[in-house]
C-alpha positions as CSV (number, residue, x, y, z in Angstrom):
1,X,71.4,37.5,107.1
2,X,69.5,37.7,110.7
3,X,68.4,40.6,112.3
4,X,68.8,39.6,116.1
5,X,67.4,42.3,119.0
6,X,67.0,41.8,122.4
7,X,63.2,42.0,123.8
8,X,63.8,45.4,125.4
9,X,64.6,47.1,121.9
10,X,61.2,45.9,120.5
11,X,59.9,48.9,120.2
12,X,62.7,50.3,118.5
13,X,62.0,46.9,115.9
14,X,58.4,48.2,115.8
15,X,59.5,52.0,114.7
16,X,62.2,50.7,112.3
17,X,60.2,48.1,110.4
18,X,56.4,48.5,111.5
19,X,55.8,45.5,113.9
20,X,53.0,45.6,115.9
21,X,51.9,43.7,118.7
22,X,48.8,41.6,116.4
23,X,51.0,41.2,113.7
24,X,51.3,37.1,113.1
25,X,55.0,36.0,112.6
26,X,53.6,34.9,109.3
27,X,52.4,38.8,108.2
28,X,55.6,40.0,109.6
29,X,58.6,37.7,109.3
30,X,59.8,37.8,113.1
31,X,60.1,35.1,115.1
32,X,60.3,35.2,118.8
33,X,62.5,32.3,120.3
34,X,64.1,32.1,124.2
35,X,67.5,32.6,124.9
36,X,69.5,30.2,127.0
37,X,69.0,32.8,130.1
38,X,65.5,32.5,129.9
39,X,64.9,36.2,128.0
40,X,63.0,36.0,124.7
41,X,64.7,37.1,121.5
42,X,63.3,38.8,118.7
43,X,64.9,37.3,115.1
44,X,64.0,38.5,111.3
45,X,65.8,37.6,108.2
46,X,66.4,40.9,106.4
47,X,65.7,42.3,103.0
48,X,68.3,44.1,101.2
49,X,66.6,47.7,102.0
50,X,66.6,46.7,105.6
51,X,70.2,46.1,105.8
52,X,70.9,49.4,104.2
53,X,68.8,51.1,106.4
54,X,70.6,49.4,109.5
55,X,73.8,50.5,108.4
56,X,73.1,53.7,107.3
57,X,72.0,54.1,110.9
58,X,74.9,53.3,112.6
59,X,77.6,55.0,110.0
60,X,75.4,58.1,111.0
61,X,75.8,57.3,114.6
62,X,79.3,56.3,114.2
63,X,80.1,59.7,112.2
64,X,78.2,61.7,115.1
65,X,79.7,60.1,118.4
66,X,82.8,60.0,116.5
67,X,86.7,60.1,118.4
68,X,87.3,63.5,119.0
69,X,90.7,63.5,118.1
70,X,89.3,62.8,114.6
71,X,87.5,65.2,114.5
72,X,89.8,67.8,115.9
73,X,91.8,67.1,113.1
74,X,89.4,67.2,110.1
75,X,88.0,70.6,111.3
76,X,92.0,71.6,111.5
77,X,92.4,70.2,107.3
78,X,89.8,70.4,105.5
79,X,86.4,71.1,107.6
80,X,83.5,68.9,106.8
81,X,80.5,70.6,105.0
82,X,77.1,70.4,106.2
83,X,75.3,68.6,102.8
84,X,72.5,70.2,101.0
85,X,68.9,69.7,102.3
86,X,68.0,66.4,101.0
87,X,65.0,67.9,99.0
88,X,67.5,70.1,97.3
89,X,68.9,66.9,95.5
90,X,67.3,65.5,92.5
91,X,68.4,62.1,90.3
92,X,66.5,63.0,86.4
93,X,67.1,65.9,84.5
94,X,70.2,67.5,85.0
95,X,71.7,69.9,82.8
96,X,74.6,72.3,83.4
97,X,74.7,75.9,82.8
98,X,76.3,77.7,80.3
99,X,79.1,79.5,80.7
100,X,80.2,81.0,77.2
101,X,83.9,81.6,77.2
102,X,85.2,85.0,76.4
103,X,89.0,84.8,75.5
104,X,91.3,84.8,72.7
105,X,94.1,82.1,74.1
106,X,97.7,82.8,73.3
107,X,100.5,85.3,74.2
108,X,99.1,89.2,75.1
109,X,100.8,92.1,76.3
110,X,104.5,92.4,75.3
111,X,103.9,88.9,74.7
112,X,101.9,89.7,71.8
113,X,103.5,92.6,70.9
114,X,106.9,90.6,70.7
115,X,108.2,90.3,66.4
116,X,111.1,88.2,67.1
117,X,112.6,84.5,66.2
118,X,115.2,84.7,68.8
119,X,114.5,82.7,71.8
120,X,116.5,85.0,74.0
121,X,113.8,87.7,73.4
122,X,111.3,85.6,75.0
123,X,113.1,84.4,77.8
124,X,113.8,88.5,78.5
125,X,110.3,88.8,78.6
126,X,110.4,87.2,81.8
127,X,114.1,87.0,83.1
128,X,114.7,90.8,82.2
129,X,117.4,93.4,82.5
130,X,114.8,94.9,85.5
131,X,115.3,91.7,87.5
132,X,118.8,91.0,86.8
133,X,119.9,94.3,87.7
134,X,118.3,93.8,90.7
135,X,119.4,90.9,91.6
136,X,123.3,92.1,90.5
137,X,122.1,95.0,93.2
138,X,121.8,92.5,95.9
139,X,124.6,90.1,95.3
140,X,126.8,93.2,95.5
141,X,125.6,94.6,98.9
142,X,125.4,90.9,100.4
143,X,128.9,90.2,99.7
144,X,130.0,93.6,100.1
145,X,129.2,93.2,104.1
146,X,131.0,89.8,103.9
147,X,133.8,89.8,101.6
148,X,136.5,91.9,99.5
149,X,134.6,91.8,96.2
150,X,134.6,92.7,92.8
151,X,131.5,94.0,91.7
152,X,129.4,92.0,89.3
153,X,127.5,93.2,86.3
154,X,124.6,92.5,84.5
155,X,126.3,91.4,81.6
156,X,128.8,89.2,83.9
157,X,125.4,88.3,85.4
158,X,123.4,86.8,82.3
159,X,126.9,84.7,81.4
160,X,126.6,83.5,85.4
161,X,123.2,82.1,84.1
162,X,123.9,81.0,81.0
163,X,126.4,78.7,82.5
164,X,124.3,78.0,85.4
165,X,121.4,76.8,82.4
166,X,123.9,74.4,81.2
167,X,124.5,72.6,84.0
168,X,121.1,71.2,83.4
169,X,122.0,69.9,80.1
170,X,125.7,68.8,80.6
171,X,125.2,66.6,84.3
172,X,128.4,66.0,86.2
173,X,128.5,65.5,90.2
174,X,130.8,68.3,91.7
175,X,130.5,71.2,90.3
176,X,134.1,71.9,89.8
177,X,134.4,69.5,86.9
178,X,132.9,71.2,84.7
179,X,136.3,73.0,84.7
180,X,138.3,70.0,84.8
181,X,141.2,69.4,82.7
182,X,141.5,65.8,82.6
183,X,140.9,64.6,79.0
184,X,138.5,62.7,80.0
185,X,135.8,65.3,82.2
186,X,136.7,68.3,80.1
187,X,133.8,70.8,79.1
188,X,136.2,73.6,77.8
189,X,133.3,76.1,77.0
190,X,132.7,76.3,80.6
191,X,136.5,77.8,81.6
192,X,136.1,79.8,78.0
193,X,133.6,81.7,79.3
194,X,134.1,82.2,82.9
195,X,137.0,80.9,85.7
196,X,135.9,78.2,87.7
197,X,137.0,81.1,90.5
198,X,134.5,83.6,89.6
199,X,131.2,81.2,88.8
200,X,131.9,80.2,92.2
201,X,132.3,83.2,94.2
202,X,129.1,85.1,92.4
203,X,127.2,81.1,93.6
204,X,128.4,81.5,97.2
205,X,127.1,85.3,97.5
206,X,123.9,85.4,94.9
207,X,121.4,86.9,96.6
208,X,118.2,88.2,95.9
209,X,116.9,90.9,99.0
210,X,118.2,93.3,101.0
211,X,118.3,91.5,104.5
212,X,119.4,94.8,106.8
213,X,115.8,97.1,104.9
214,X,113.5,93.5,107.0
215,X,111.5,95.0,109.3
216,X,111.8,94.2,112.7
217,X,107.8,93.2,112.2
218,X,107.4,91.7,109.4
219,X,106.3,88.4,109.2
220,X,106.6,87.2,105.1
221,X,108.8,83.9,105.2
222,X,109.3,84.3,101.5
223,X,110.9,87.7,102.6
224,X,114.2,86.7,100.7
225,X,112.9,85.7,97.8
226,X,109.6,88.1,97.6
227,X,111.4,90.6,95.0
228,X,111.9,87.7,92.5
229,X,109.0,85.3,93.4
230,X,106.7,89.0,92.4
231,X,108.2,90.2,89.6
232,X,108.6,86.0,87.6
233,X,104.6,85.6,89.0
234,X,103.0,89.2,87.4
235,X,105.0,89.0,84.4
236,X,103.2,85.1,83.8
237,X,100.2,86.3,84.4
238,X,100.7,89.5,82.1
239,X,102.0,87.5,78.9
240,X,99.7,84.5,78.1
241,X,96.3,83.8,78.2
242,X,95.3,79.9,78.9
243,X,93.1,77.7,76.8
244,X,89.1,77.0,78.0
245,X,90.5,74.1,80.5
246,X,92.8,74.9,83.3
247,X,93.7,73.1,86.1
248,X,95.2,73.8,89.5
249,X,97.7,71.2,91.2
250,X,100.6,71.3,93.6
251,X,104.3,71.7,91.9
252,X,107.3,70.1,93.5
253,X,111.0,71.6,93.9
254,X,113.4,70.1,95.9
255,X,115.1,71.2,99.3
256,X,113.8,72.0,102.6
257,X,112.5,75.6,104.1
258,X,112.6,77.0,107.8
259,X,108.8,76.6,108.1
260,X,107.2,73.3,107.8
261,X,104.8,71.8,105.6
262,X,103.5,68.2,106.1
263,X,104.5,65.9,103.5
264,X,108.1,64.9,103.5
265,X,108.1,64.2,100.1
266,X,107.1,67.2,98.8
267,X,109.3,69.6,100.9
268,X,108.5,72.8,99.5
269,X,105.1,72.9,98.3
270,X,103.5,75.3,95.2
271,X,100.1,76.1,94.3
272,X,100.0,75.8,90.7
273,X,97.3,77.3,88.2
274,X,98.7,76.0,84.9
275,X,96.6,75.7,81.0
276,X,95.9,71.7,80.4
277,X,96.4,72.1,77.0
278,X,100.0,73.5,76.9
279,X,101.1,73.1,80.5
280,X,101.8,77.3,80.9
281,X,102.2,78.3,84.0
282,X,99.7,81.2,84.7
283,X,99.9,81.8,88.6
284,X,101.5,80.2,91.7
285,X,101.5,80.5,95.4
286,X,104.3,78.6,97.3
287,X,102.9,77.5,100.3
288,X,104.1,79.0,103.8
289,X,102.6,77.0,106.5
290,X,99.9,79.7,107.0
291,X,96.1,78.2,107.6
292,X,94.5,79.7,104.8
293,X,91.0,78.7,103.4
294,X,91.1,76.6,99.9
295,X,88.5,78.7,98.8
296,X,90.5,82.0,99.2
297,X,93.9,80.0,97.7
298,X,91.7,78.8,94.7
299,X,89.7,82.1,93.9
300,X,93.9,84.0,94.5
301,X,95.4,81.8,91.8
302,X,92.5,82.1,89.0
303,X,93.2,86.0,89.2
304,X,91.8,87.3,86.4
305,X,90.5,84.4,84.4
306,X,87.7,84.7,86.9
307,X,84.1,85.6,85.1
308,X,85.5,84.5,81.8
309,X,84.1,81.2,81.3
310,X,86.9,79.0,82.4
311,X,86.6,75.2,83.1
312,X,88.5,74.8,86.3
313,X,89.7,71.1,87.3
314,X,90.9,70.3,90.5
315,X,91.7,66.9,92.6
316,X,90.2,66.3,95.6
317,X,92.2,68.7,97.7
318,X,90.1,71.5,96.7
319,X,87.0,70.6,95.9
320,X,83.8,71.2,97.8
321,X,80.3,71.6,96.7
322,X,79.9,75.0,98.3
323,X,83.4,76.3,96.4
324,X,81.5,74.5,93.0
325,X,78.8,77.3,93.7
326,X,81.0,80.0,94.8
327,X,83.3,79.8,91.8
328,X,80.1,79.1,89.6
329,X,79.0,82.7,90.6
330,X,82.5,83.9,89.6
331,X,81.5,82.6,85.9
332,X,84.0,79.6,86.2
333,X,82.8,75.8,86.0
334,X,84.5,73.4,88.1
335,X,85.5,69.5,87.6
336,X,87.3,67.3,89.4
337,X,87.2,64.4,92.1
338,X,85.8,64.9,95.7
339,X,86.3,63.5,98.9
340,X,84.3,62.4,101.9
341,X,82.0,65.0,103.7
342,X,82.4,68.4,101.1
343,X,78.9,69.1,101.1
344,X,77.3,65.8,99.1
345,X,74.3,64.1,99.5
346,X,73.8,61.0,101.9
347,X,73.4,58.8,99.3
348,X,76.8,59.3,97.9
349,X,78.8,59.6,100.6
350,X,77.9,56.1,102.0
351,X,78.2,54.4,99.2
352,X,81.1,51.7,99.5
353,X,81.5,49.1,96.5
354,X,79.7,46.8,97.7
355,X,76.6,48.9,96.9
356,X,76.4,48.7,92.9
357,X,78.2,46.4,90.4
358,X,81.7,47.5,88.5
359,X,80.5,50.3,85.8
360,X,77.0,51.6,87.5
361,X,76.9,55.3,88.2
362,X,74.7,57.1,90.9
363,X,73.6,60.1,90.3
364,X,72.5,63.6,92.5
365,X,72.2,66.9,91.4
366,X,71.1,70.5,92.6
367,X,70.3,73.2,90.5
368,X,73.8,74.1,89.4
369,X,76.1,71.1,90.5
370,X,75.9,67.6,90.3
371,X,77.6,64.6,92.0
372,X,78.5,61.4,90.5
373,X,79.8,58.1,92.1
374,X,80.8,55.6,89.6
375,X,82.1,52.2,90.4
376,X,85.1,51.4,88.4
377,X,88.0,48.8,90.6
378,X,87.1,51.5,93.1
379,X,84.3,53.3,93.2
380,X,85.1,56.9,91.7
381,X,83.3,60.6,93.4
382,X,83.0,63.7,91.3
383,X,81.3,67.1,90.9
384,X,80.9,69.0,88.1
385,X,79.2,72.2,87.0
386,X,79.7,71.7,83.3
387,X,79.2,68.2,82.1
388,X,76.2,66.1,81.4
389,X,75.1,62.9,83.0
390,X,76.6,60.8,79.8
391,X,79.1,58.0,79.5
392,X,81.5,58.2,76.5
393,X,83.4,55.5,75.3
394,X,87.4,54.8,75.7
395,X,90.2,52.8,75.0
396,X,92.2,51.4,77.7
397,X,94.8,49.1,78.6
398,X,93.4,46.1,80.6
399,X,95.5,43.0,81.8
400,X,95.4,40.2,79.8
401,X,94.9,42.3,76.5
402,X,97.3,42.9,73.7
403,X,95.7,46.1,72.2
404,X,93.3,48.8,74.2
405,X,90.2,47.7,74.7
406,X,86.3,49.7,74.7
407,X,85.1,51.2,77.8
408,X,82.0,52.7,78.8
409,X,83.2,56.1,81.1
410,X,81.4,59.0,82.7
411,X,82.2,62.1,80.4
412,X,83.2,64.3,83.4
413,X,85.6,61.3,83.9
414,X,87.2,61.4,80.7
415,X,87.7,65.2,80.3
416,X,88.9,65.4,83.9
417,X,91.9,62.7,83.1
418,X,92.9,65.0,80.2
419,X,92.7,68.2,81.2
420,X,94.0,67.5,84.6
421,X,97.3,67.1,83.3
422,X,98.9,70.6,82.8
423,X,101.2,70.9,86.0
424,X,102.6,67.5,85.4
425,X,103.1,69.1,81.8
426,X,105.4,71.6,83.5
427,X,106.9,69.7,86.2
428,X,108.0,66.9,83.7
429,X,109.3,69.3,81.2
430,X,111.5,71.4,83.5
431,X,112.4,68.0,85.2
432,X,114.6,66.9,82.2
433,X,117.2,69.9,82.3
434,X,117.8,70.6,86.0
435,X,120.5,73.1,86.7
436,X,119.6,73.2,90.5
437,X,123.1,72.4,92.4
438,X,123.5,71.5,95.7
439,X,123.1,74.4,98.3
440,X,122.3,75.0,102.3
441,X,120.1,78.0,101.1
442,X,116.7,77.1,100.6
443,X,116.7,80.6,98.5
444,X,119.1,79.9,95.6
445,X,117.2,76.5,95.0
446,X,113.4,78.1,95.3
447,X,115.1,81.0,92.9
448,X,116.3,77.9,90.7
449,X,112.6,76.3,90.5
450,X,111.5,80.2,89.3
451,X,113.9,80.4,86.7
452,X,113.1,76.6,85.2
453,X,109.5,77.7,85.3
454,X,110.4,81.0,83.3
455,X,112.7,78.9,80.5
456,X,109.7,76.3,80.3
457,X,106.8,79.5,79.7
458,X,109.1,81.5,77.6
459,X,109.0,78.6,75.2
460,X,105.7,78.0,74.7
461,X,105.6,81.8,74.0
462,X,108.1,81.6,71.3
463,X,106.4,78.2,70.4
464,X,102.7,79.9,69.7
465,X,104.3,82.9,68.0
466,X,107.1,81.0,66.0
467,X,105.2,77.4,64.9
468,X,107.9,77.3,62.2
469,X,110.9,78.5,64.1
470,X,114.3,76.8,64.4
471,X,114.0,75.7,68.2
472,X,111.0,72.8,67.8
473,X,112.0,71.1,71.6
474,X,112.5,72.8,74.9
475,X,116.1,71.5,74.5
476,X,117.2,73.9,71.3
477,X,115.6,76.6,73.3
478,X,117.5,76.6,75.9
479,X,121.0,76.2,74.0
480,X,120.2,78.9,72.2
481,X,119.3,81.4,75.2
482,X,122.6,80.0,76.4
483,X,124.4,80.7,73.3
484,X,123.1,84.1,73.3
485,X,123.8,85.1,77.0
486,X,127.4,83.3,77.0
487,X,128.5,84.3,73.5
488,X,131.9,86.8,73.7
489,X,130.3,88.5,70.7
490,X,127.2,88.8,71.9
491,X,127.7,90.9,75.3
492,X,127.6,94.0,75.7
493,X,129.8,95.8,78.5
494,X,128.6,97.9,80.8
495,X,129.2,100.5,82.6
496,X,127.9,102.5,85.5
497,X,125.1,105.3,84.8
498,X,126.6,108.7,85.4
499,X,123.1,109.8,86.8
500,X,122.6,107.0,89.0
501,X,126.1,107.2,90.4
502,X,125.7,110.8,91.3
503,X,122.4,110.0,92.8
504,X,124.8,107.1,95.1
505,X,123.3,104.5,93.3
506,X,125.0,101.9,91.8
507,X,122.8,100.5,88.5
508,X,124.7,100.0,85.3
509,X,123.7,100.5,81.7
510,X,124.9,98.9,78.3
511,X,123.7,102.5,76.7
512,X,125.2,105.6,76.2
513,X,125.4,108.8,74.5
514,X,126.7,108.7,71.1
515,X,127.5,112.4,71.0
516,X,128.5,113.0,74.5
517,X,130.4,109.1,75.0
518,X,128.7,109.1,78.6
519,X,126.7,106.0,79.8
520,X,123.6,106.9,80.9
521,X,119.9,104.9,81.2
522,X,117.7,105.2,78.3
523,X,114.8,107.6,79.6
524,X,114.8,109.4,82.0
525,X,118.3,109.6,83.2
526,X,119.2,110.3,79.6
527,X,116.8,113.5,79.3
528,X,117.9,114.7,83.3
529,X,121.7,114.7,82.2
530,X,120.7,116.5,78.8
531,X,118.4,118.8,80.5
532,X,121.4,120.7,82.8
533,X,124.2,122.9,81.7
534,X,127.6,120.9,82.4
535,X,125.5,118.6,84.4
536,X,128.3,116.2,86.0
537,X,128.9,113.5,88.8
């Protein structure tokens, strides 16, 4: 290819490529020819480095002098990081650090604690007689300021959701015929357990905070859900500890919120920090519409698995060099693709596929962190803290094959297509039993997502404690918490707490005193009413 510069840039030619005025054309390879308006013309056919050179240049120019509407908007989404100095990037001997990890995986806490084979015990570790109790609390005060209302119960409550579960197992399109009587569209377990009246009524007014306590201030858009969304969120984090690998990924429930998030496909929009290995959910951050920095979401969701070792993969949404040394400092390698600009060297950013041939890598490293480009169909960026520069061989399915063929991959590659997996893990399972129904409250379906996530943990739980138990699939577990929560036999009534009701409060208790016949809260309400002479309400 020709080189072509007008006479006035000569001595731009000269800086570029060395050209000096008693060079011969022979010693240099330029040729000086007249152009038809009489100007001379200086013409070289390039070398390969040349070229690369030359458009280097100009992508740097281009990238500089750029539109500034472009770059308005990158500073806005992800802002672009100023790369390492160039002397602080090496190609031959890179190896990781060593980050031992420090964990025993598996169920802690109450978790742990936990000698049970029933899977409603699990599921209560989570959905609990705390959080039900509060949300009967609610559901009574909300209707109460709309609607003559028979109080519900938590016992009422747990058959409400036990129904509600099964709706993700038995799918029909209206709601109502699951109490249908036509031979054909009858469920009768449905109007065994509860009217098609009552299931309804407790649907229109479930709610979950009190909207009158708000604050004329405050400012939390998950306000309505924020008693919930804390109490499901600590108790994951409390009750399992995730393998080595974790990942961190967006999750997915459908319906729309009053504040806006930019994807119209993915309508309301969840950080996710789930284990790769069994898909747990171990933290998550629904996302608001706030500007927030990535590094500040990622470092919030690893919680306390911070300085323990983990190895963290991420997509390119997150990852940055600067966050693979910040989270490196917090004892926690990082893996995962990366995009354009996030603090790489020159000679990977640039690289298009026309540079190197399909399976050549190109390598860059700094002391802790190393960035790899490797050309597959497209050519592939990473970073990594933990992995070596190494290529591993895997089968694949290739067109034109019958059976998986060999293939040469870089191992940060391979591990980062496994282990990336573990919120698609939890998104697919909950995806194959959905009991969210059709509503104009964004609240009742985000409450919905919640719950799935809780059935979903709760089972690997019982799963990791119970390797022989009775429920292998998420399916029997589920039928069984149903079973339990829906069962005649198995409720327990309730009744109100006669210290709570003095104290105005209206909480309700399947305990009471065998000797006195009074309901009454185990605890503390049992020792205040046993503590006063002819205490009574």
């Amino acid at each position: 290819m020709a080189f072509i510069k007008e006479e006035s840039e000569e001595m731009k030619i000269e800086e570029a490529f060395g050209v000096k005025e008693e060079d011969t054309e022979e010693q240099t390879g330029w040729f000086q020819i007249k152009g038809e308006l009489g100007h001379f013309i200086l013409i070289k056919m390039l070398t390969t480095t040349e070229m690369l050179f030359i458009i280097y240049s100009q992508t740097r120019e281009a990238h500089r002098h750029g539109p500034a509407g472009d770059q308005t908007r990158a500073a806005v989404n992800h802002p672009a990081e100023d790369p390492e100095p160039v002397h602080e990037w090496h190609e031959m001997n890179w190896q990781p650090k060593n980050l031992p990890f420090t964990e025993n995986p598996g169920p802690v806490g109450d978790a742990a604690a936990l000698d049970s084979i029933e899977p409603k015990d699990f599921i209560e570790l989570f959905i609990s007689d705390e959080l039900i109790q509060n949300i009967v609390d609610q559901t009574n005060l909300y209707a109460d300021q709309i609607h003559a209302w028979k109080p519900v119960t938590v016992s009422e409550m747990k058959v409400f959701l036990g129904l509600f579960f099964l709706t993700g197992i038995i799918h029909k399109p209206e709601l109502d015929m699951y109490w249908s009587t036509d031979e054909m569209l009858a469920t009768p377990y449905f109007s065994k357990v509860m009217s098609r009246n009552r299931f309804e009524i407790i649907w229109r007014f479930l709610h979950f905070n009190d909207n009158t306590a708000r604050p004329a201030n405050d400012t939390d858009r998950l306000y309505k859900v924020r008693p919930v969304l804390d109490h499901l969120v600590s108790k994951f984090r409390e009750m399992y500890q995730p393998n080595t690998n974790i990942c961190i990924d967006e999750g997915m429930p459908r319906g729309r919120l009053a504040f806006r998030v930019y994807n119209p496909q993915k309508p309301i929009k969840s950080y996710i920090l789930c284990d790769s290995e069994t898909g747990y959910c171990f933290n998550m951050k629904p996302y608001c519409g706030e500007s927030a920095a990535l590094k500040d979401t990622v470092v919030s969701l690893l919680d306390r698995l911070a300085g323990h070792g983990y190895r963290l993969f991420m997509d390119h949404f997150y990852n940055s060099v600067q966050l693979c040394k910040h989270l490196l400092d917090l004892k926690t390698h990082v893996c995962g693709t990366i995009r354009k600009n996030r603090g790489e060297p020159p000679v990977i950013r640039d690289l298009r596929n026309a540079d190197f041939r399909i399976g050549e890598t190109v390598m860059c490293h700094t002391e802790n962190v190393m960035v790899l480009a490797w050309r597959d169909k497209q050519t592939v960026k990473m970073v990594t803290t933990c992995h070596e520069n190494k290529m591993e061989e895997v089968e694949v399915w290739q067109r034109g094959h019958q059976e998986k063929i060999a293939k040469q991959k870089p191992a940060c590659i391979v591990e980062y297509n496994n282990a990336m997996n573990g919120v698609d893990k939890l998104d697919q399972n909950i995806k194959y039993y959905p009991f969210v129904r059709k509503s104009h409250k964004w609240t009742k379906k985000f409450v919905t997502y919640l719950l799935q996530i809780s059935l979903f943990n709760a089972f690997v739980i019982y799963k990791a404690k119970n390797p022989q138990g009775n429920c292998k699939t998420l399916l029997s577990f589920i039928q069984s918490v149903i079973n339990s929560w829906t069962s005649k036999e198995q409720q327990h009534p309730t009744r109100r707490c006669r210290v709570c009701a003095r104290n105005g409060l209206r909480s309700e208790t399947s305990f009471y005193c065998k000797s006195c016949g009074v309901p009454l809260h185990s605890g503390n309400c049992y020792t205040v009413y046993h503590s006063k002479i002819k205490y009574s309400a």
